[in-house]
C-alpha positions as CSV (number, residue, x, y, z in Angstrom):
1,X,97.6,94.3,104.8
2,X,101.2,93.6,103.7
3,X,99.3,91.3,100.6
4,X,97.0,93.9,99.4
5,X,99.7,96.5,99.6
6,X,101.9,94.0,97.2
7,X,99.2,93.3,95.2
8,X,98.5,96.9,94.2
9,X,102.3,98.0,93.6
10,X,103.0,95.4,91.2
11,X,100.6,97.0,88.6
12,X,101.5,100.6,89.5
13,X,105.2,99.7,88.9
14,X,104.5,98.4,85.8
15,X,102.1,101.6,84.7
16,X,105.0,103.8,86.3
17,X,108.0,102.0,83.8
18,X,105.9,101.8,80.7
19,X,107.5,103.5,77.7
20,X,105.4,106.2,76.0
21,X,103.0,104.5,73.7
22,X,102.5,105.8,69.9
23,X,100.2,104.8,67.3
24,X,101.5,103.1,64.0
25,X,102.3,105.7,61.4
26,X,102.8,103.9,58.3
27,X,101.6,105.0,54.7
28,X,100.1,101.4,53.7
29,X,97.6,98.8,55.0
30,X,97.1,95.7,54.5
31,X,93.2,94.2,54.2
32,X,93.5,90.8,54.5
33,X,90.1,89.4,52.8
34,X,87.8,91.2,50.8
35,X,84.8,90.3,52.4
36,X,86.0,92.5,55.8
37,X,88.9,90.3,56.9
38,X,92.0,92.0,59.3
39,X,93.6,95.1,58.5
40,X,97.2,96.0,59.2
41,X,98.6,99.5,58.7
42,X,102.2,99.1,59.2
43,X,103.5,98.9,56.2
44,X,106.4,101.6,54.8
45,X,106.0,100.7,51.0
46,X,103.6,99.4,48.8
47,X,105.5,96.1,47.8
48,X,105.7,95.2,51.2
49,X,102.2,95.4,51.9
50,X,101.5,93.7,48.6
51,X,104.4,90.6,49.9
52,X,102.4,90.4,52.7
53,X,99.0,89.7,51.4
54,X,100.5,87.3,48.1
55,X,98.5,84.0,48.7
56,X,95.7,85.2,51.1
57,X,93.7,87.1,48.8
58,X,93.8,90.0,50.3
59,X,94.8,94.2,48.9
60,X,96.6,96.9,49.7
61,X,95.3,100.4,49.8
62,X,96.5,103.4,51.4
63,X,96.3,104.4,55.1
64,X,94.2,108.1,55.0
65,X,95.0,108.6,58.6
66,X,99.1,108.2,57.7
67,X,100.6,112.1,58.7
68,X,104.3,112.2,57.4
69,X,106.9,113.0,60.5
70,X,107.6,116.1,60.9
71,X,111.9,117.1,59.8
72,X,112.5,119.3,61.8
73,X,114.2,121.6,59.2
74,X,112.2,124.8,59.1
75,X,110.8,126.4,55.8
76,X,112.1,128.8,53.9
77,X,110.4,132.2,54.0
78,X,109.8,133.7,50.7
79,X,110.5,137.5,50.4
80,X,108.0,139.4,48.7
81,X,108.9,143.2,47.6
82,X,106.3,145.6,47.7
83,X,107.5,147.5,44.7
């Protein structure tokens, strides 16, 4: 009983301590073959995508699913006058 019970807290410990998990939000990805190779999109800039693929003949294109992080400085409202 004392086994079992060990066996199962170990994992739960783990699941309990994990940090939040986030998904890669970089602009760039890396393709790594052009007939359907690896992609990586975790790339900041352009040239270090492009340092990364140099010698594997691979390409860089952009990542469509990349959303900018938000500032956290609010717009600025724009008066109109009604006139």
């Amino acid at each position: 009983m004392h086994l079992r019970f060990g066996l199962l807290a170990v994992p739960l410990m783990l699941l309990a301590t994990a940090g939040e998990a986030s998904a890669q939000n970089y602009p760039w990805c890396a393709q790594y073959s052009f007939r359907g190779g690896a992609r990586n999109c975790g790339f900041s800039t352009y040239a270090q995508c492009m340092a990364t693929v140099s010698g594997v003949g691979g390409f860089c294109e952009r990542n469509f699913m990349y959303r900018p992080q938000y500032s956290g400085q609010p717009r600025r409202k724009v008066r109109r006058y009604r006139y």
